[in-house]
VOPAGU-2260 file (C-alpha; in pm, 1 decimal, decimal comma):
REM VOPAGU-2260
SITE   aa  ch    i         X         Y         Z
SITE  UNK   A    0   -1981,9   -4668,4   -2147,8
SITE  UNK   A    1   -1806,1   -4443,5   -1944,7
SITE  UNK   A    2   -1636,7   -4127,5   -2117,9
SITE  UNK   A    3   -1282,4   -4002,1   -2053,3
SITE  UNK   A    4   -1240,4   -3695,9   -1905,4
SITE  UNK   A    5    -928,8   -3456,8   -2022,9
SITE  UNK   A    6    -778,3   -3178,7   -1814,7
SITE  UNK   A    7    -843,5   -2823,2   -1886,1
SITE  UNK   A    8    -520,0   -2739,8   -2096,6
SITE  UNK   A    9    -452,5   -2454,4   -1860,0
SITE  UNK   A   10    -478,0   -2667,5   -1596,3
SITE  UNK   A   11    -237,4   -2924,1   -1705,9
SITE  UNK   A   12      21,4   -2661,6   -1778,0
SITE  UNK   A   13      21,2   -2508,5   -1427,6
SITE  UNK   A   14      32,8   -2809,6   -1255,6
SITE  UNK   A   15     296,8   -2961,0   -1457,5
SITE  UNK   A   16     643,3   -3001,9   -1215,1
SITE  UNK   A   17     840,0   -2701,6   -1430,1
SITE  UNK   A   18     576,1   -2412,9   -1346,0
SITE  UNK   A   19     592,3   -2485,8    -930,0
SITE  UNK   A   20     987,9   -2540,2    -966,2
SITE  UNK   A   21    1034,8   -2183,3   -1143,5
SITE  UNK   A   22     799,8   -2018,6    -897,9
SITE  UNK   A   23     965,8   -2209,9    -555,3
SITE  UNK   A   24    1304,5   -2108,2    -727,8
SITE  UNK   A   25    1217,1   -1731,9    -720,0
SITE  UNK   A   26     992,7   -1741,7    -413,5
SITE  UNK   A   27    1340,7   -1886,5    -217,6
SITE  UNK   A   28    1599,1   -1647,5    -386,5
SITE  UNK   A   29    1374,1   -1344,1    -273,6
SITE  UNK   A   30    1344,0   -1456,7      69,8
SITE  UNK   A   31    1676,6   -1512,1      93,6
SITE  UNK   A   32    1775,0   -1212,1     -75,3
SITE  UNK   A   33    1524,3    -961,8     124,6
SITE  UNK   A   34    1610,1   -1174,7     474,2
SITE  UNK   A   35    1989,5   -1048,0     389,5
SITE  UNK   A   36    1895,0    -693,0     387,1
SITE  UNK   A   37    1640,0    -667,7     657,2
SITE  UNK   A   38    1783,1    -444,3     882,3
SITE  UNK   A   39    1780,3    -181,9     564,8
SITE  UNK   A   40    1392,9    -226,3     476,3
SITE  UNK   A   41    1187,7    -367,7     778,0
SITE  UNK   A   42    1179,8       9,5     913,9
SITE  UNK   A   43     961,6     166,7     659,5
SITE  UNK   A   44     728,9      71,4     379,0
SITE  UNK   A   45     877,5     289,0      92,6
SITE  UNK   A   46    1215,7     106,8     198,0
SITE  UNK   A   47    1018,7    -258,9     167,8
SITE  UNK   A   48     923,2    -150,2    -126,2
SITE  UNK   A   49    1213,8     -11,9    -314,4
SITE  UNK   A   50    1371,5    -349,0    -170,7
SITE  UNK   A   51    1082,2    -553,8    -326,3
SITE  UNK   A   52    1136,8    -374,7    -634,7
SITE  UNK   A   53    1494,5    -408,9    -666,0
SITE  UNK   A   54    1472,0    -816,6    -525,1
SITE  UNK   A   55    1194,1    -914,1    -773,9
SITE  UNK   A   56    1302,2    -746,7   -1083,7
SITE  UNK   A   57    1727,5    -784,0   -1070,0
SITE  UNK   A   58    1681,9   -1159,4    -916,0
SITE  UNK   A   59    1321,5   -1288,3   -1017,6
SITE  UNK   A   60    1345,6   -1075,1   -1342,5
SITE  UNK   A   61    1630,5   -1295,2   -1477,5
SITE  UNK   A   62    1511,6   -1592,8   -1338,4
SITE  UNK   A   63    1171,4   -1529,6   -1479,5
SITE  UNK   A   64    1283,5   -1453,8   -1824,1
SITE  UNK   A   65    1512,1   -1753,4   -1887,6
SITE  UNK   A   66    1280,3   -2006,7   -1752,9
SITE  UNK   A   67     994,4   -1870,1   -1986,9
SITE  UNK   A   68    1257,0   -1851,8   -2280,3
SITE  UNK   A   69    1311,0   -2253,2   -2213,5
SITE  UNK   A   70     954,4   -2308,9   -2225,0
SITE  UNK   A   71     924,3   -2131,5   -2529,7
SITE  UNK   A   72    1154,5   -2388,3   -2695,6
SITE  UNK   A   73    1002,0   -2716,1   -2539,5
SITE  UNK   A   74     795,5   -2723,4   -2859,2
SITE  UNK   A   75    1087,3   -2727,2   -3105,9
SITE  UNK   A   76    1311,6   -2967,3   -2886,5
SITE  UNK   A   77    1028,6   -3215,8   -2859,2
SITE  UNK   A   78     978,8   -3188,8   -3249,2
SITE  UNK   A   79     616,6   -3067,7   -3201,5
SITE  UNK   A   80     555,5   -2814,7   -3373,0
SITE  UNK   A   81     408,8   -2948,3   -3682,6
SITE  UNK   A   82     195,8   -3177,6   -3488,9
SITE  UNK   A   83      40,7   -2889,1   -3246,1
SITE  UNK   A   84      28,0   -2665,6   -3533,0
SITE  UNK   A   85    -278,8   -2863,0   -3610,0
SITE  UNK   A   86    -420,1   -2817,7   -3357,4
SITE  UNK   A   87    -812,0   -2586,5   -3400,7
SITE  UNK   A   88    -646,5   -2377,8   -3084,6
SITE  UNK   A   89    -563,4   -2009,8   -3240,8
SITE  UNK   A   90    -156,3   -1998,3   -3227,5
SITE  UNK   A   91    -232,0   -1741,4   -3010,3
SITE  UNK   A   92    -397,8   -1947,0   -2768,7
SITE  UNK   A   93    -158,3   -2212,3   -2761,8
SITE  UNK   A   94     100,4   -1938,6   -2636,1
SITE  UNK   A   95     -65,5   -1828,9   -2383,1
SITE  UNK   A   96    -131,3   -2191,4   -2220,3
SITE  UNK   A   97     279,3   -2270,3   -2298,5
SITE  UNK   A   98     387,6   -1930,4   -2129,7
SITE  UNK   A   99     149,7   -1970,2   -1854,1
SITE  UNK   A  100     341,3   -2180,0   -1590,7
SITE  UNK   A  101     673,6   -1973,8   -1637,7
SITE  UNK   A  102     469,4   -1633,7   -1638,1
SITE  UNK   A  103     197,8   -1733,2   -1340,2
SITE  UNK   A  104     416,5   -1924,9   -1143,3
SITE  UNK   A  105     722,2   -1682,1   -1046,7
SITE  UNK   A  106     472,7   -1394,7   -1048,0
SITE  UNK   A  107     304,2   -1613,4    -774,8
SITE  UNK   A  108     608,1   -1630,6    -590,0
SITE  UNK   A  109     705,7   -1281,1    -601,0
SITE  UNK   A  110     354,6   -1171,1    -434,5
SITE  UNK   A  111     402,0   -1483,5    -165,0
SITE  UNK   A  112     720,4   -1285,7    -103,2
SITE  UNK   A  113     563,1    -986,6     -88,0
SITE  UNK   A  114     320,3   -1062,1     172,3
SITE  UNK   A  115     617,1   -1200,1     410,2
SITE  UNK   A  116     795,6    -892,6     403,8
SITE  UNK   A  117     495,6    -691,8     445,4
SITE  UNK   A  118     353,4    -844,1     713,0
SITE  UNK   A  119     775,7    -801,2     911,3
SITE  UNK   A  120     722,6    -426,6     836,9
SITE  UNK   A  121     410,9    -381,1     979,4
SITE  UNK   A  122     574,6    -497,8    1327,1
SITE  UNK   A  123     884,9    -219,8    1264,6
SITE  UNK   A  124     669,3      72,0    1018,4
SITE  UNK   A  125     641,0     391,9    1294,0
SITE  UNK   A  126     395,7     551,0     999,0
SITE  UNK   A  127     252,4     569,5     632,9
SITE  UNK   A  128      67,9     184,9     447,0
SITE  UNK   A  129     210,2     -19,4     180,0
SITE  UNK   A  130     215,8      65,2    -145,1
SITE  UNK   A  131     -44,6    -163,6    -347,5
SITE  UNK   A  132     -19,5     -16,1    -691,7
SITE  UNK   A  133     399,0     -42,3    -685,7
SITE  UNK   A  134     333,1    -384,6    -599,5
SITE  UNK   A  135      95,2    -424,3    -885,0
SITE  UNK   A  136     362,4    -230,0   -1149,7
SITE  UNK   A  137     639,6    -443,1   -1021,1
SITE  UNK   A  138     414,9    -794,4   -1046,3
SITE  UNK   A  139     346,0    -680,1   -1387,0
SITE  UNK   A  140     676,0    -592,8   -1504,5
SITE  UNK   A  141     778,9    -944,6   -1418,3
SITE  UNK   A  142     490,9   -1111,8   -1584,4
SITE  UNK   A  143     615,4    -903,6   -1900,2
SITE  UNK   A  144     982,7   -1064,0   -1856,2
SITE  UNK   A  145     835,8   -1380,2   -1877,2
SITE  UNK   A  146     647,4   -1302,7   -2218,5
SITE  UNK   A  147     928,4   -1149,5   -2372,1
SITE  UNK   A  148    1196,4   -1501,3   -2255,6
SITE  UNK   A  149     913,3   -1694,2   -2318,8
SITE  UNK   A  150     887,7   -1565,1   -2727,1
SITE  UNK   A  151    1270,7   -1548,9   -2745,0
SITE  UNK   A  152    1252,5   -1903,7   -2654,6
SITE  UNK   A  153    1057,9   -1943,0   -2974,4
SITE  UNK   A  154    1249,2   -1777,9   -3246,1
SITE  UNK   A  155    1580,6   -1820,9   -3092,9
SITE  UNK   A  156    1644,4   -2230,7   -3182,9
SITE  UNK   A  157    1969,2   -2232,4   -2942,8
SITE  UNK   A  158    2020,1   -2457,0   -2630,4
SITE  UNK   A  159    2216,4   -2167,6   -2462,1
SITE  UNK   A  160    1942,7   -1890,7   -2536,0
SITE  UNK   A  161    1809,1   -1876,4   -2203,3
SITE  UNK   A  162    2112,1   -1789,4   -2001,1
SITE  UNK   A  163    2199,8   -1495,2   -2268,9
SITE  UNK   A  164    1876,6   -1423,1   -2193,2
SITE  UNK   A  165    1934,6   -1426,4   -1810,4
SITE  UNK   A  166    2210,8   -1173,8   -1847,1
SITE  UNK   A  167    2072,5    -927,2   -2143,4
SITE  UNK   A  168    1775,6    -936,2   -1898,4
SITE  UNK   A  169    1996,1    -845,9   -1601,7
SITE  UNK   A  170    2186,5    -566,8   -1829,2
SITE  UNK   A  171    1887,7    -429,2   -1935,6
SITE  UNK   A  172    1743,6    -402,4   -1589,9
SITE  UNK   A  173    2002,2    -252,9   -1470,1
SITE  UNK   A  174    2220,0    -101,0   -1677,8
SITE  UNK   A  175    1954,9     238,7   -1694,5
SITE  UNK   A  176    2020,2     312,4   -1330,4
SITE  UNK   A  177    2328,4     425,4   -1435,2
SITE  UNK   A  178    2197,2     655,0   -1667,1
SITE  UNK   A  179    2178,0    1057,6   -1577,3
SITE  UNK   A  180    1928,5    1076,3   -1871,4
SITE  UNK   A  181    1535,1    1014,5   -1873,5
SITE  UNK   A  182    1625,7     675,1   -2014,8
SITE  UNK   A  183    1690,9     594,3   -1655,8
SITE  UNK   A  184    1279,5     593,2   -1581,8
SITE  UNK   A  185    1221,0     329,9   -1877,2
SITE  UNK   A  186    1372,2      49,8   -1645,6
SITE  UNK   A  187    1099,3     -77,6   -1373,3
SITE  UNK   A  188    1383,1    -130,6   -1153,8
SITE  UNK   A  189    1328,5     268,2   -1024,2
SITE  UNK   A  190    1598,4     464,0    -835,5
SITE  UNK   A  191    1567,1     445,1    -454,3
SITE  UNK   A  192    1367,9     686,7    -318,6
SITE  UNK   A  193    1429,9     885,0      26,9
SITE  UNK   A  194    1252,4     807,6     347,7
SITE  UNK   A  195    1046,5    1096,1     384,2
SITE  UNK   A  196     937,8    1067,7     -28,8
SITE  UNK   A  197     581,8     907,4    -163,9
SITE  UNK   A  198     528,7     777,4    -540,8
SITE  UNK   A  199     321,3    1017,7    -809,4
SITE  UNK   A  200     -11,9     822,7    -797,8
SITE  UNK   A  201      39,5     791,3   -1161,9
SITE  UNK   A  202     363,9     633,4   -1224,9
SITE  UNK   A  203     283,2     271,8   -1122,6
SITE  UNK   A  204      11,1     268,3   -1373,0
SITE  UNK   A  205     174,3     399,4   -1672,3
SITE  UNK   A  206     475,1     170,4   -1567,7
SITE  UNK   A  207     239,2    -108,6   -1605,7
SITE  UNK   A  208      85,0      20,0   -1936,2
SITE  UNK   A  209     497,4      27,7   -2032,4
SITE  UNK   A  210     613,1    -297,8   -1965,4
SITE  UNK   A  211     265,1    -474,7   -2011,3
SITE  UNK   A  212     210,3    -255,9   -2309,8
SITE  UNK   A  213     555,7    -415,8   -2476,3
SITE  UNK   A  214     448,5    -773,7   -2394,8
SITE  UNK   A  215     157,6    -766,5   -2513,1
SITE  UNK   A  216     287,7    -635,0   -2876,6
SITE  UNK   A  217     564,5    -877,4   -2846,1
SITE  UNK   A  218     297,3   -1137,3   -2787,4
SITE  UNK   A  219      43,9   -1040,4   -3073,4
SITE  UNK   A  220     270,6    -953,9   -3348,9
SITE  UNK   A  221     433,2   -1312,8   -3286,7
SITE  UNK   A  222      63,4   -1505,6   -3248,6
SITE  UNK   A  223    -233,2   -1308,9   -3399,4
SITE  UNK   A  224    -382,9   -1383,8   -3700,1
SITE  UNK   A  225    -415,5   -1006,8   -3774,1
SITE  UNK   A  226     -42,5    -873,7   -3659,9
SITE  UNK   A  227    -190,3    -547,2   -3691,4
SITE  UNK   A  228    -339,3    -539,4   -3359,6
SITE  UNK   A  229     -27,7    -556,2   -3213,9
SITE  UNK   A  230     -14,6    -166,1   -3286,3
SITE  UNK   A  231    -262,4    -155,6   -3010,9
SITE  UNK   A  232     -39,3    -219,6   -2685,3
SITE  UNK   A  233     267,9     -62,8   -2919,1
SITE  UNK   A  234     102,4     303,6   -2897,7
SITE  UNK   A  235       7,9     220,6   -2531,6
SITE  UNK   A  236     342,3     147,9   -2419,4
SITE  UNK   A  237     509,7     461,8   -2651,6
SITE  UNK   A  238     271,9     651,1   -2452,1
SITE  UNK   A  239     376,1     519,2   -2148,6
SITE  UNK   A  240     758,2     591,5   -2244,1
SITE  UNK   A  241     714,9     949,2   -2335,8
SITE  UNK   A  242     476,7     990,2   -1987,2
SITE  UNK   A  243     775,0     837,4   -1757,8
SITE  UNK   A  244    1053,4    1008,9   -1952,5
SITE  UNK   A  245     924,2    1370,7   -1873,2
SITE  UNK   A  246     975,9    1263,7   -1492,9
SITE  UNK   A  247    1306,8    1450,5   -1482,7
SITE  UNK   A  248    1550,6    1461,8   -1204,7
SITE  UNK   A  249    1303,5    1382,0    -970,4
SITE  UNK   A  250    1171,4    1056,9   -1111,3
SITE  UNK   A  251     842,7     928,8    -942,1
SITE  UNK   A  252     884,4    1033,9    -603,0
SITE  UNK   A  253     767,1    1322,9    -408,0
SITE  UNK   A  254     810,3    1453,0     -70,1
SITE  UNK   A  255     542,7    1392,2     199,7
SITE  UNK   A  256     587,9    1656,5     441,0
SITE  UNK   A  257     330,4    1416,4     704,6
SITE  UNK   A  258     587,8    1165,5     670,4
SITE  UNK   A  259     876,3    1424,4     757,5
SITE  UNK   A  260     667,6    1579,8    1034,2
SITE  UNK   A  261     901,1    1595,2    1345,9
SITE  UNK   A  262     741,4    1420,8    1643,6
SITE  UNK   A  263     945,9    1515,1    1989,8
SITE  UNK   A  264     997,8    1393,4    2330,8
SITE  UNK   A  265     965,0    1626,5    2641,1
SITE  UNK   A  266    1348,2    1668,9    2710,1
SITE  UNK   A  267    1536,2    2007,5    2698,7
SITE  UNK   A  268    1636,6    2017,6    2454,8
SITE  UNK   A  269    1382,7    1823,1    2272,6
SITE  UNK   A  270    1476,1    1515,1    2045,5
SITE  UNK   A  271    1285,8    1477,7    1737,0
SITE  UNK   A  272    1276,4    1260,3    1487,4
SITE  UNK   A  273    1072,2    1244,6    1179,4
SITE  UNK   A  274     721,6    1085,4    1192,8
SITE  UNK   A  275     850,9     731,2     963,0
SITE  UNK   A  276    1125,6     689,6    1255,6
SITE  UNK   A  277     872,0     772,6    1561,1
SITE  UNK   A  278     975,6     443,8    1690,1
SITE  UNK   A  279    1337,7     532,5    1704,2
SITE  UNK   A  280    1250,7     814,1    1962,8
SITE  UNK   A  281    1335,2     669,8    2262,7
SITE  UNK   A  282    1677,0     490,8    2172,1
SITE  UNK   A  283    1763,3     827,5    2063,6
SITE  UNK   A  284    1656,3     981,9    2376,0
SITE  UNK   A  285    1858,7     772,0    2583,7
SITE  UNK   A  286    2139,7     811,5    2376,9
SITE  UNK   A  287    2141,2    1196,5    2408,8
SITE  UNK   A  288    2056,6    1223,3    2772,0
SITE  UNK   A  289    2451,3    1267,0    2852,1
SITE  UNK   A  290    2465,6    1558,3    2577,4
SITE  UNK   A  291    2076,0    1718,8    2722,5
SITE  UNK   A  292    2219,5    1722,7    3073,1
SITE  UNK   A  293    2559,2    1949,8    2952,5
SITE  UNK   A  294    2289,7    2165,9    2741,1
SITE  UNK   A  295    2049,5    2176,7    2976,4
SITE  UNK   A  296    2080,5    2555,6    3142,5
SITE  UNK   A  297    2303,8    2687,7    2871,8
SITE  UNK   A  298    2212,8    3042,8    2670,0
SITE  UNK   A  299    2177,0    3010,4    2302,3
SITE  UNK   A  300    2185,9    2578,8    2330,7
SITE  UNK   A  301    2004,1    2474,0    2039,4
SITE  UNK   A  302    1578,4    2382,8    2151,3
SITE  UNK   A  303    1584,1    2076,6    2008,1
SITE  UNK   A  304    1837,1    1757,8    1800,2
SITE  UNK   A  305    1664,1    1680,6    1510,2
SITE  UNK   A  306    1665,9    1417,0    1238,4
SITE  UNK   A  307    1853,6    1620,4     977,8
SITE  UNK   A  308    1623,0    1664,6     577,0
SITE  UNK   A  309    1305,0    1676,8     788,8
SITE  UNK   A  310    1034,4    1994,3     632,5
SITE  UNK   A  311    1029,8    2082,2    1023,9
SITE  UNK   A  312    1377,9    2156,7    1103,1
SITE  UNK   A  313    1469,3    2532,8    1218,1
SITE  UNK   A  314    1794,7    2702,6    1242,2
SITE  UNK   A  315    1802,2    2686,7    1584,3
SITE  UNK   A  316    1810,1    2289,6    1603,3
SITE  UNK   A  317    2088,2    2068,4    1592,6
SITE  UNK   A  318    2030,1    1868,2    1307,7
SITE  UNK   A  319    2193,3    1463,1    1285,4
SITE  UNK   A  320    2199,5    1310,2     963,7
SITE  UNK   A  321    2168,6     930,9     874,9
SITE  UNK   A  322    1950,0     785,1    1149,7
SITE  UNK   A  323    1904,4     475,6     964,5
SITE  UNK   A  324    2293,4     390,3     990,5
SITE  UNK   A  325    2249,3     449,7    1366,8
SITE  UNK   A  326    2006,5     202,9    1458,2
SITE  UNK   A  327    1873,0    -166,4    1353,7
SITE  UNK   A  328    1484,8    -245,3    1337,4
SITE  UNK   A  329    1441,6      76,7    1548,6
SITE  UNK   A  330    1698,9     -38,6    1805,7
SITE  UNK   A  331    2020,2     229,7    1828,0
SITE  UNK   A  332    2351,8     -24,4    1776,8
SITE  UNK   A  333    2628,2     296,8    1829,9
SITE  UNK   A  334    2449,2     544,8    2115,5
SITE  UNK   A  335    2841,0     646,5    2105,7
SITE  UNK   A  336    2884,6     841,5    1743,0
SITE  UNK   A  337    2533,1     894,5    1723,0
SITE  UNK   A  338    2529,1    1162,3    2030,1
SITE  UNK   A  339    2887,0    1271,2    1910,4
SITE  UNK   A  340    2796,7    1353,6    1567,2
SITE  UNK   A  341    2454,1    1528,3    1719,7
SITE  UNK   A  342    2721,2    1719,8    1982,0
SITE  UNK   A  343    2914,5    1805,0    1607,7
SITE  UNK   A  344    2627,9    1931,1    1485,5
SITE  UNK   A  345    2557,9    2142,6    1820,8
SITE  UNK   A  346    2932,3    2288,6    1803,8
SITE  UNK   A  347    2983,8    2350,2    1419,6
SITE  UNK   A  348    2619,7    2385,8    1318,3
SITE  UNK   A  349    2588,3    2250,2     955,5
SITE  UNK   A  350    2408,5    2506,4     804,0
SITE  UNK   A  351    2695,5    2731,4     833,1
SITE  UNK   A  352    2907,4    2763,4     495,8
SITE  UNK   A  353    3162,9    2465,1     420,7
SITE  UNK   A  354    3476,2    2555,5     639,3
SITE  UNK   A  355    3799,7    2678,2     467,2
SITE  UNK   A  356    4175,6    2552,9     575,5
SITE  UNK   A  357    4196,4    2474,2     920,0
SITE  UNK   A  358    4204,7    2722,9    1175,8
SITE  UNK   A  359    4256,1    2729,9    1550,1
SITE  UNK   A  360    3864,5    2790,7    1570,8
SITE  UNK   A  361    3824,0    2421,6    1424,7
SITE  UNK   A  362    4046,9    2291,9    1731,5
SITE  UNK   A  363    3818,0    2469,2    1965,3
SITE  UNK   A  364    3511,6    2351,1    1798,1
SITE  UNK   A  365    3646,3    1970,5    1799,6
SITE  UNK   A  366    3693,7    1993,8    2167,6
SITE  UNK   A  367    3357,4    2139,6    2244,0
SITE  UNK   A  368    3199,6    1878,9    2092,0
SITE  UNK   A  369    3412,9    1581,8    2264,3
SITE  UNK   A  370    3321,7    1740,0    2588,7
SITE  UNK   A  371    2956,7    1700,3    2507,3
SITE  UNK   A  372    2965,4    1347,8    2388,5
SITE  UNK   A  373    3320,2    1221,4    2335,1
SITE  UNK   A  374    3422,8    1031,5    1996,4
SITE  UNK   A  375    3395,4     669,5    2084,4
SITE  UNK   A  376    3729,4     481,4    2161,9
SITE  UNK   A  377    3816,1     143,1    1899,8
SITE  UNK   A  378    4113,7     -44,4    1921,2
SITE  UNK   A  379    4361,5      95,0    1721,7
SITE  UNK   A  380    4691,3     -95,0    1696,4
SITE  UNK   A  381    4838,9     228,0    1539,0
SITE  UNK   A  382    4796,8     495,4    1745,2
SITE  UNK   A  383    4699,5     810,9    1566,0
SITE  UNK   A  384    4941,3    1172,1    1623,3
SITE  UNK   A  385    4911,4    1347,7    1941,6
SITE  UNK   A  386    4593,6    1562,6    1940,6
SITE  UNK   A  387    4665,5    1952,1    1826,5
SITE  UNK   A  388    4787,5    2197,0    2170,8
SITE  UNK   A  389    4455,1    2404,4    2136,9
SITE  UNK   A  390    4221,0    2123,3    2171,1
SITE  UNK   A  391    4408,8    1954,7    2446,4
SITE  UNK   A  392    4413,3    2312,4    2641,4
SITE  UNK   A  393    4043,9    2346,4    2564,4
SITE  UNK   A  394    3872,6    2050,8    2609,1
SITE  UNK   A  395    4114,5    2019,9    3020,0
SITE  UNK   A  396    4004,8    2372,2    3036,2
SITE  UNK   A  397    3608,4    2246,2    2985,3
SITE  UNK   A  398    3649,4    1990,7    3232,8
SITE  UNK   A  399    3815,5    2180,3    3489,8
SITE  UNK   A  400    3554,5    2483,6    3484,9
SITE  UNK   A  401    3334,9    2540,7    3741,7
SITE  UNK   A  402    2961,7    2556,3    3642,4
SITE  UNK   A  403    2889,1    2896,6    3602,2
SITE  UNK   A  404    3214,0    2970,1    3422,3
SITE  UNK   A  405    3153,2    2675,7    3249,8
SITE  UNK   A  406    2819,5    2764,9    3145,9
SITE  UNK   A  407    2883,0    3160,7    3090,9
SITE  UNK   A  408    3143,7    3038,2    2829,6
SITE  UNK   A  409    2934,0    2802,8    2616,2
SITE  UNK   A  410    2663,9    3057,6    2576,7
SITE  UNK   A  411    2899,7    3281,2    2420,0
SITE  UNK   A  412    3033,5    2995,8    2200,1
SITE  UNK   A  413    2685,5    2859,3    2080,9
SITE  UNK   A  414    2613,4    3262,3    2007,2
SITE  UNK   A  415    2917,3    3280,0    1796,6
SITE  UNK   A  416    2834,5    2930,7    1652,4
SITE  UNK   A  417    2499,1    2979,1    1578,1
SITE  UNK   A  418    2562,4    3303,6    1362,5
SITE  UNK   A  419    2862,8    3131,0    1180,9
SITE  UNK   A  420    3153,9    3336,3    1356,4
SITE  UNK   A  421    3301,1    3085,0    1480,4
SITE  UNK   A  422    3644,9    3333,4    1395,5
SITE  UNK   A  423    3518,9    3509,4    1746,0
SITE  UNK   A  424    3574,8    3255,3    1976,9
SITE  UNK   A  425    3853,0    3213,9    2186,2
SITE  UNK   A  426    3978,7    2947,0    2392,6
SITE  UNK   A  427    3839,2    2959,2    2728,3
C-alpha cells in the first residue's frame, strides 16, 4: 500500500500564495521607488546604498511589518489555536514556520532589488565597490520588522492591528532622523552620508546585532519554554545600542580621502573633479572651455576648477560646489550655471570671509564673473530692475578692452581677489 507523503511544514508555508504576494509587493514598490530617484543614486555606490537603505526600510519596512503582524493573527481568526497548540512542535517552532513567508519573502525581494540597482551602478560608479555588509545590516533590519509585526499580530486580537502597525513602524523609522541626539543612530534608517565618506567597518555589524538582537528577544520571551534565554539577544542588542550611540555627530561614516582624490584633465587651467565623479570629467571640461580660454594667459588665474569639499583642493583653485545637481548619470544637463558659478568662484573666491553690505567691489566682482561665463538667460515674464551703473560700466568696459589691457587688468583683480582685498580694486 502506498504511503502518503506530507510537505515539509516550511515548505508549505513559503509556497503558500500570501508569502510570494508580500515579497512581489515589496520587490515592485522598491523598484518603483529607486527607478524614481535614479538620477540621485546610479552615480555612486554609497549613494545606491543610502538609497537602498532609505527604500527598503521606510517602504519595505512598513510593508514588511504589517504583513507579518496579519500572519501572526491567521491562527486566532481561523480559531486554531487550541487545535495547533497540540501539536508535539515546540511553540517556538511553530512561530518560526508561521513568520517565515512574511519574514523570508520581502527580505527576498529587497535583495532581488538590490541586485538591480547594483548591477545600474556599476555601468555609472567612476570608483570605490558596493557595500556588502550595509546590505547585510539593512536585510537584517527588515527581517527583524517582520518578527516584531509578526508577534504583534499575536497578542494584539484586532482586525486593524496591522495598519497601526504600518504607521508606528513608519514613525519609528523615521521619526529618529529628526533627532540631534545619539538616539538618531538607534534607527537603521542612517543619515545620508556625503560622497566622498565610507562606513566604520563596524557599524553594520553591531546594527545587525541591534535590530536582530531585539527580534530575537521579542521572539524567545514570546515562544521559549525557558523565557529566560531571551536575556541572551536582550544584552546583545543593549550592547549594540550603547556601541552605536557613542557614534556622535559623525554617525558611521568617515571620509575616504582615495575617494576625494582629485583626478584632472590637461587644460590650463586644469579641471578636476574628485575620483567618485571621474566620469563627469569631460562634460565638465567642455563646459569650462569658454571660461579656460578667458583664463588662459592671465597672472594670478587660479591653476585649476575644482570639485569644491575634495582633501585635494588648494587655495589657489577655484573651487564649484554641488556637481551632482549639475549633471544626470554623469551627463552635465546646465553647462550654463555650472561654468558661471565656477567663473563666481574664480572672481569672489569662497574661501574669503562671508561678505558684509554691499559695496561697489561686489558690482565689479558680479561683472567679472558674467564676462567669464555669463548667467544663463530664462524667460522671465517680469523683467527684473535695471542692472546697478558699476556693473554695466564694467562688464562694456571688459568687452571693449583690448587684450593686453584686458589681460594686465585681470591679473591685478585675481591678485586682489585671491588675497581677499577685493576693497582694492577699481573699475577698469
Amino acid at each position: 500500500m502506498s504511503g502518503r507523503h506530507f510537505r515539509n511544514p516550511l515548505r508549505a508555508e513559503l509556497t503558500r500564495w500570501s508569502g510570494p504576494v508580500v515579497g512581489a509587493t515589496v520587490l515592485v514598490t522598491l523598484l518603483v521607488a529607486m527607478d524614481d530617484k535614479a538620477d540621485l543614486w546610479l552615480t555612486t555606490w554609497m549613494s545606491t546604498a543610502d538609497h537602498l537603505r532609505t527604500a527598503g526600510l521606510l517602504l519595505g519596512g512598513p510593508l514588511t511589518a504589517a504583513a507579518a503582524c496579519w500572519q501572526g493573527g491567521r491562527e486566532r481568526r481561523r480559531g486554531t489555536t487550541d487545535l495547533l497548540a497540540t501539536m508535539p512542535r515546540t511553540p517556538l517552532r511553530r512561530a518560526l514556520v508561521a513568520a517565515a513567508p512574511t519574514i523570508l519573502w520581502p527580505v527576498a525581494g529587497y535583495l532581488l532589488t538590490t541586485a538591480v540597482c547594483l548591477v545600474a551602478t556599476w555601468r555609472y560608479a567612476s570608483y570605490g565597490h558596493p557595500w556588502p555588509s550595509l546590505i547585510a545590516a539593512d536585510a537584517t533590519a527588515l527581517g527583524a520588522l517582520g518578527v516584531l509585526g509578526f508577534l504583534a499580530g499575536r497578542v494584539v486580537p484586532w482586525r486593524l492591528a496591522p495598519p497601526v502597525v504600518a504607521v508606528g513602524t513608519y514613525l519609528v523609522l523615521g521619526l529618529p532622523g529628526y533627532s540631534e541626539s545619539a538616539v538618531t543612530w538607534l534607527s537603521p534608517v542612517l543619515a545620508d552620508s556625503f560622497f566622498g565618506d565610507r562606513p566604520l567597518w563596524w557599524c553594520a555589524p553591531v546594527s545587525m546585532m541591534w535590530t536582530a538582537g531585539l527580534a530575537g528577544a521579542a521572539l524567545l520571551a514570546y515562544a521559549a519554554r525557558r523565557r529566560v534565554t531571551a536575556l541572551v539577544p536582550l544584552v546583545a542588542a543593549a550592547t549594540a545600542a550603547a556601541l552605536l550611540t557613542q557614534l556622535g555627530t559623525d554617525g558611521p561614516w568617515r571620509p575616504d580621502p582615495a575617494a576625494s582624490a582629485l583626478v584632472c584633465d590637461d587644460g590650463t587651467p586644469q579641471v578636476c573633479a574628485s575620483r567618485v565623479h571621474t566620469r563627469m570629467l569631460p562634460g565638465a571640461s567642455a563646459a569650462l572651455a569658454g571660461l579656460s580660454a578667458k583664463l588662459r594667459g592671465v597672472p594670478n588665474a587660479p591653476a585649476r576648477v575644482v570639485e569644491k569639499d575634495t582633501s585635494a583642493a588648494r587655495d589657489t583653485d577655484a573651487p564649484v560646489s554641488g556637481w551632482d545637481t549639475y549633471f544626470r548619470l554623469n551627463r552635465i544637463t546646465e553647462p550654463e550655471l555650472f561654468a558661471h558659478n565656477a567663473a563666481a568662484a574664480t572672481a569672489a573666491p569662497v574661501s574669503c570671509p562671508a561678505p558684509g553690505p554691499h559695496t561697489p567691489a561686489d558690482d565689479i566682482s558680479t561683472a567679472v564673473a558674467d564676462w567669464l561665463a555669463p548667467m544663463p538667460v530664462w524667460d522671465d515674464p517680469l523683467p527684473g530692475p535695471p542692472p546697478p551703473p558699476l556693473y554695466a560700466r564694467t562688464l562694456t568696459r571688459l568687452r571693449t578692452m583690448t587684450e593686453p589691457e584686458r589681460t594686465r587688468w585681470l591679473g591685478g583683480y585675481l591678485a586682489d581677489a585671491r588675497s581677499c582685498h577685493l576693497e582694492r580694486v577699481t573699475a577698469p
